[in-house]
N, C-alpha and C positions, 0 to 999 in steps of 0.2 A: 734673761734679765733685759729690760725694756732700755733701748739706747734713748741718752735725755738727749732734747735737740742742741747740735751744734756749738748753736750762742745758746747760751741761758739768758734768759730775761725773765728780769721780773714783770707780774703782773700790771703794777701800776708806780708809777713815777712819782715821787715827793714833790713839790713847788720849788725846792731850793735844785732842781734836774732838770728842771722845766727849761732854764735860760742856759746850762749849758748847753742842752740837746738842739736849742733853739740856733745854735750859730754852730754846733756841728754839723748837722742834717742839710744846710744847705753847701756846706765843703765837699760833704759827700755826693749829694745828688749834682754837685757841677764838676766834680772830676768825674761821674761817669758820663756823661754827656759829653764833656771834653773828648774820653777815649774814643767815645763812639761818633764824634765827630772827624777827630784822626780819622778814623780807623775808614769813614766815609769818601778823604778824597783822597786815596790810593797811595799815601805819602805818610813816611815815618816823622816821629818828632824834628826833626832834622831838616825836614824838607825835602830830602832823599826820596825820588820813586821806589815804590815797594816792588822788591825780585818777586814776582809773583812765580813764578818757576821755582826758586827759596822755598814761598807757602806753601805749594803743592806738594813737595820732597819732603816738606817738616809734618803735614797730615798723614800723607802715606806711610813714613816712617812711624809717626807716632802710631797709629793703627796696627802697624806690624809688629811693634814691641808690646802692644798689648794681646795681642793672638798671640803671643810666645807666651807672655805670663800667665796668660788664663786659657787652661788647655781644652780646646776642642769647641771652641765658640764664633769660631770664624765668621758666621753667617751677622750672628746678633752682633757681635765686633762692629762688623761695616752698616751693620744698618741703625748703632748709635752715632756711628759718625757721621750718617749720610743724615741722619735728624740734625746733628749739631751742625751740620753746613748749612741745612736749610732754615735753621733756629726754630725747630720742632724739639716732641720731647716725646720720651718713650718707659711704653710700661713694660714690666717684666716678670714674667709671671713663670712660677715652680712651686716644687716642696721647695721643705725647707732643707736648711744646709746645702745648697746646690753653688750656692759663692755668686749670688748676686749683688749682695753688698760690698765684696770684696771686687768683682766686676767692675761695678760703679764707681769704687773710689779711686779702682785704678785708671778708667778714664779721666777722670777730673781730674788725677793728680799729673797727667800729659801735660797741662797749660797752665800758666804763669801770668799773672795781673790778672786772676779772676777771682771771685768771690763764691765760696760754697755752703748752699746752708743742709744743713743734712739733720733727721728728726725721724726719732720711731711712733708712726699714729699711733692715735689709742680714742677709743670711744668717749673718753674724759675729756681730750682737749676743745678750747674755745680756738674761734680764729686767731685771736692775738699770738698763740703758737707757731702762728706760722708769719702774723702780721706786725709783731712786736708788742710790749704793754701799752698798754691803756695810759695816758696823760692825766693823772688826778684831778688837774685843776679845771681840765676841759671838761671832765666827767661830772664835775661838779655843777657845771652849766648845762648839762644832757645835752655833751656834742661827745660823741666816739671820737677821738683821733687817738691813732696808735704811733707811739714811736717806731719808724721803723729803723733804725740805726741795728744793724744788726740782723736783721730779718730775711726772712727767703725775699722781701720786696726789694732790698739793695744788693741782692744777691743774683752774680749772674749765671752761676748754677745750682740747683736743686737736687736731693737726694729726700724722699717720700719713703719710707721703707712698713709696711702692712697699711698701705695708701687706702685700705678700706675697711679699716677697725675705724677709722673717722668718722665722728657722727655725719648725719647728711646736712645739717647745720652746719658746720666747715667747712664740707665738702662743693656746696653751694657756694658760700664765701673765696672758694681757687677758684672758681670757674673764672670770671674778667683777670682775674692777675695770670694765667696760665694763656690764655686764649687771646686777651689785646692786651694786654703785658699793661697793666692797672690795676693800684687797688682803689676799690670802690667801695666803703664803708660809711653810710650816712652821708654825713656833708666833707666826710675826707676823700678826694679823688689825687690820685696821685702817681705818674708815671711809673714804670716797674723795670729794672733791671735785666729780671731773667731774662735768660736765653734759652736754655734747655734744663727742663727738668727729667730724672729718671725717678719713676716711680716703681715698686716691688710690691707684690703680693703674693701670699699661700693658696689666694680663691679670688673668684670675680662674686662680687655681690649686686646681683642686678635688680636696678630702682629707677625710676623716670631720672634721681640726681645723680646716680652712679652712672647712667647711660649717658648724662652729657657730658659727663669725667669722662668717660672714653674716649669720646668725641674729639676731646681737648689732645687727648694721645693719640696721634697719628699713625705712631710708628709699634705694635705689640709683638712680644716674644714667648712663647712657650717655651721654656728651661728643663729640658729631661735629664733625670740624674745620669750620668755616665756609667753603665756598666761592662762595658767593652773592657778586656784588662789589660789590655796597653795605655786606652787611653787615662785607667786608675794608676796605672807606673807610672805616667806622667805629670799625672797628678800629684801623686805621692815625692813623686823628685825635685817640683816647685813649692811644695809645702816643707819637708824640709831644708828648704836655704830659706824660706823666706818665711815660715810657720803661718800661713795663709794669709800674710798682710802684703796690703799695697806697698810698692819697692817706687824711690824716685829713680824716674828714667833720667838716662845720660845726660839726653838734651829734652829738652821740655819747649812747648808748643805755644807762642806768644798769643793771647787771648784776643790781640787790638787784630792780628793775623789770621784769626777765626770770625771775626764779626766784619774785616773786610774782606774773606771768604764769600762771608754769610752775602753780604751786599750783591758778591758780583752773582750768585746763583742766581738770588732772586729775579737779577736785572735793574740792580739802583747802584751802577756804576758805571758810569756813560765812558768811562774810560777804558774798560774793559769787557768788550759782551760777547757772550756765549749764545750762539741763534739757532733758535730752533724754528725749520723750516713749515710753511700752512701743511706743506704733504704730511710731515712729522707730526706735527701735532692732531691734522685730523685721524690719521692712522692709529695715531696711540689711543685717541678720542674710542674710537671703533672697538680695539682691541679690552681697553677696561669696560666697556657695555658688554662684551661678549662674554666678558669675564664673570660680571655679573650677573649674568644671567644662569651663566654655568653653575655658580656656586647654589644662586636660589633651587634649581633640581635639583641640586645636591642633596640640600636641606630637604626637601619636600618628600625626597625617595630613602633618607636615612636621620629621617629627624630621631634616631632611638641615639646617635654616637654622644659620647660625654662631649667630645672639643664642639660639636654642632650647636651652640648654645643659645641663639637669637632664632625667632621666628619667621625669619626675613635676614637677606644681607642685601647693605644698602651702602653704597659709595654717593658719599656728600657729592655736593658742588665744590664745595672747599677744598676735598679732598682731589677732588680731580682736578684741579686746577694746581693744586702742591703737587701733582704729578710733572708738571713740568719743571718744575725747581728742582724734584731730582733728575730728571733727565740733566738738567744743566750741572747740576750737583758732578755726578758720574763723567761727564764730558771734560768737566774743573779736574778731576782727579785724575784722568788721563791725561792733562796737557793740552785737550782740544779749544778749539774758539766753538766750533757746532757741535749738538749732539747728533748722534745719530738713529738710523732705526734700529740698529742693535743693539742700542742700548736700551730698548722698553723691555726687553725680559726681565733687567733687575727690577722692575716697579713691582716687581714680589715682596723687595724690601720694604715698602710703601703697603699696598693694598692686600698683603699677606699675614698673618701671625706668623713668623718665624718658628720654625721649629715644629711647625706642621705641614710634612712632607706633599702632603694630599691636594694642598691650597698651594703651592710651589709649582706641581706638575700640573696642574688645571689653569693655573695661567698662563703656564710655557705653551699647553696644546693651546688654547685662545689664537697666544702670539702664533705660531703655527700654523693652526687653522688657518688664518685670515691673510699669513703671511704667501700661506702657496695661491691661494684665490686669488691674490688679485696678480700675484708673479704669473701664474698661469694664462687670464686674460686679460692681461695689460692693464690690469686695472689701476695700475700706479699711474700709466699714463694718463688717462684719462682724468682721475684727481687733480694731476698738475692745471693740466687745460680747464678744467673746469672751474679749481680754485684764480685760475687768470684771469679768467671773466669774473670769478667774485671781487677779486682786487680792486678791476675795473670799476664795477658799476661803486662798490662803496666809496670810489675818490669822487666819483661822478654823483652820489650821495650827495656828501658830505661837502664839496666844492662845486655847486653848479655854474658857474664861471667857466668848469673846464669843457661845458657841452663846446664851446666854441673854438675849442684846441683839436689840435690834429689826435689821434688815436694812439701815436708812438708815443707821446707824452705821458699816458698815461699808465702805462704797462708798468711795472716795480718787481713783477716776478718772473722769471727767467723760467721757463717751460720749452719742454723741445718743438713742440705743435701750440707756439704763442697765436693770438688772434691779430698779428701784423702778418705773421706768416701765411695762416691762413686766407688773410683776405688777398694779399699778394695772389696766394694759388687760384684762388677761388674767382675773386671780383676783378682781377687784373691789373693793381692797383697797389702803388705803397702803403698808402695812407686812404683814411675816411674823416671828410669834415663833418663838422658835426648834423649836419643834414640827414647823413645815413651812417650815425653812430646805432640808432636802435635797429634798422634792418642788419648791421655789422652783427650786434650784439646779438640777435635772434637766428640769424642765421648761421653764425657761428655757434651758437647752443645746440641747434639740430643738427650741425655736421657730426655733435658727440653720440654714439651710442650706447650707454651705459651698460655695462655687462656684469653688475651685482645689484643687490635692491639696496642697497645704501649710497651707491652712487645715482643711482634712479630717483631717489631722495632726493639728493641735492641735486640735479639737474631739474625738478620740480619746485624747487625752494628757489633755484635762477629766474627758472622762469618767471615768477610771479615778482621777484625785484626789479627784471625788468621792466616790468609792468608799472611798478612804484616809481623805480627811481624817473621814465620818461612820460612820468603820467601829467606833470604840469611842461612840459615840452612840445605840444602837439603841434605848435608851429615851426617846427624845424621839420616835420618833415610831410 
């Protein structure tokens, strides 16, 4: 039996609806913007700073009562919430009867002050299904504007369930409200709610419009039935106390505490940040190209497997760049201000389909791989220093005013073998005025020896900035 969405709406609105909707729709769209401005400068209605030690105990916790109630899901568990920190959304894919509906509404029913719109596709529906009806009297002028009072667009979570029985004609219409959080319909443009949508399917159906729906899902799970028989006892023992419905948890998970979550992952909270180091990030940078690459043999040498399903595997820019938001995500949940580098293993939860053990282990040896090379010839070293001199010349970029500062000034990253140090060793000297900042620069470049070809890279990509950044300089030295 086909679940009807959510809110029911009707298609199209009377005239005598028109003017209440009219002075509802804007009560609604400024109490969420209210929330989500709370929720922006680190502080309760009150005025109160937020325990953020509080938030972290009520995520973890909340995540742990949902791996109790949904048996044997631990992996996709933490990798909806590691979307919902980063305000991503995640698809989920199985036969059916596997309890991903039941999955879904038990995370959403974790948090309190949010809004969920939940709808079974069907190749019949128009967007207004998911955008609210249709305004009569605006239709009457040949302007679309949908109500959305009610809709997945004032909703700050989503539930999609056979997200590809959807014509592509709808499916077209999610893309800007899923992706820059907007609906965009004709001459109606209009900020969006959501935060994380979870979407379910029985099949992936693949189309130029279903491929950029993926696109939009960052975060995918492959769902296998359980056949182990303990973990069907345990199955069986949660089904009957609860006959497979979602249960309200004890304590429940304040929504305005997930979106100022959300802020400090990303780094839009100047009051609280979590840093991630140039070593870390070029590192990780390293590790998903090597990843990538891994997977494309993969394909190429076993393109007959059913999960191998694209003809090509390709990590966005986007997507590499939300690598860092989980890094910071994972660091949030441990309590840390920095991430670390042992935290890129989970970015399986990220650039992996869960529940595909093959794509798990192929990015752990990546990490591995890349991890004993450079431990083996220092090649951690040598990135620090190198990333020093990048620091350098980009303030030297970006401020040329500083040619005429001493050299100490300009350093921001802490390196064991800095370029104060070495000129100290080397030239004899604390400091270089700007006269012999480019012999500084250069000759500190060649004391480096790169001992992998990706750092031989970038000490190639130095060399030639230095070349830029001192090229309207030539009178200093």
């Amino acid at each position: 039996m086909a679940m009807a969405p959510f809110f029911v709406l009707r298609n199209f609105l009377a005239p005598e609806d028109i003017a209440k909707n009219a002075t509802l729709m804007p009560e609604t769209t400024t109490s969420f913007f209210a929330r989500t401005s709370a929720a922006s400068t680190g502080h309760l209605n009150g005025g109160q700073p937020r325990n953020t030690a509080a938030i972290i105990a009520d995520i973890n916790e909340g995540m742990e009562f949902v791996q109790e109630r949904v048996v044997n899901r631990e992996e996709v568990i933490e990798q909806i919430f590691l979307a919902m920190l980063i305000g991503e959304h995640v698809l989920l894919e199985s036969r059916t009867g596997v309890g991903k509906t039941l999955l879904a509404e038990q995370v959403f029913r974790m948090f309190e002050g949010a809004r969920t719109f939940k709808v079974q596709a069907s190749k019949e529906q128009q967007p207004d299904t998911y955008f609210g009806g249709l305004l009569l009297e605006e239709l009457k002028q040949g302007r679309l504007i949908h109500n959305t009072q009610g809709s997945l667009v004032e909703s700050e979570f989503g539930f999609i369930d056979e997200i590809f029985d959807a014509n592509d004609y709808t499916l077209r219409a999610l893309l800007s409200l899923l992706n820059e959080r907007e609906l965009i319909r004709g001459v109606q443009r209009m900020q969006s709610s959501v935060h994380t949508v979870i979407a379910a399917t029985n099949y992936l159906r693949l189309s130029e419009i279903t491929d950029a729906l993926l696109d939009r899902f960052l975060f995918k799970a492959l769902i296998h039935p359980d056949k182990d028989a303990f973990f069907q006892y345990k199955i069986s023992q949660q089904y009957l106390k609860n006959l497979g419905n979602a249960i309200e948890p004890p304590k429940k998970i304040q929504y305005a505490d997930l979106a100022y979550a959300t802020r400090i992952v990303r780094g839009e909270a100047p009051e609280y940040s979590i840093q991630t180091s140039p070593e870390l990030v070029y590192f990780m940078n390293l590790v998903v190209r090597h990843y990538e690459v891994q997977r494309n043999r993969m394909l190429q040498e076993r393109p007959h497997e059913a999960h191998l399903r694209t003809k090509d595997f390709y990590i966005s820019p986007r997507t590499q760049a939300k690598s860092l938001d989980v890094l910071r995500a994972i660091a949030f949940l441990h309590g840390r201000t920095n991430a670390e580098r042992s935290d890129i293993p989970k970015l399986h939860l990220l650039l992996c389909t869960a529940g595909i053990a093959e794509e798990k282990a192929l990015f752990q040896r990546s990490y591995d791989t890349l991890l004993k090379m450079y431990q083996a010839s220092g090649a951690f070293e040598q990135l620090s220093s190198l990333l020093t001199l990048e620091d350098v010349l980009a303030r030297l970029r970006h401020d040329p005013a500083l040619m005429s500062k001493p050299i100490t000034e300009l350093g921001s990253t802490q390196a064991k073998r800095s370029i104060v140090a070495w000129a100290k060793e080397t030239l004899g000297v604390a400091d270089a005025t700007a006269a012999h900042k480019r012999r500084l620069a250069e000759g500190f470049l060649q004391s480096i020896h790169p001992s992998t070809e990706d750092l031989k890279s970038l000490k190639a990509h130095l060399e030639q900035e230095i070349k830029t950044v001192f090229a309207g300089h030539a009178e200093h030295f």
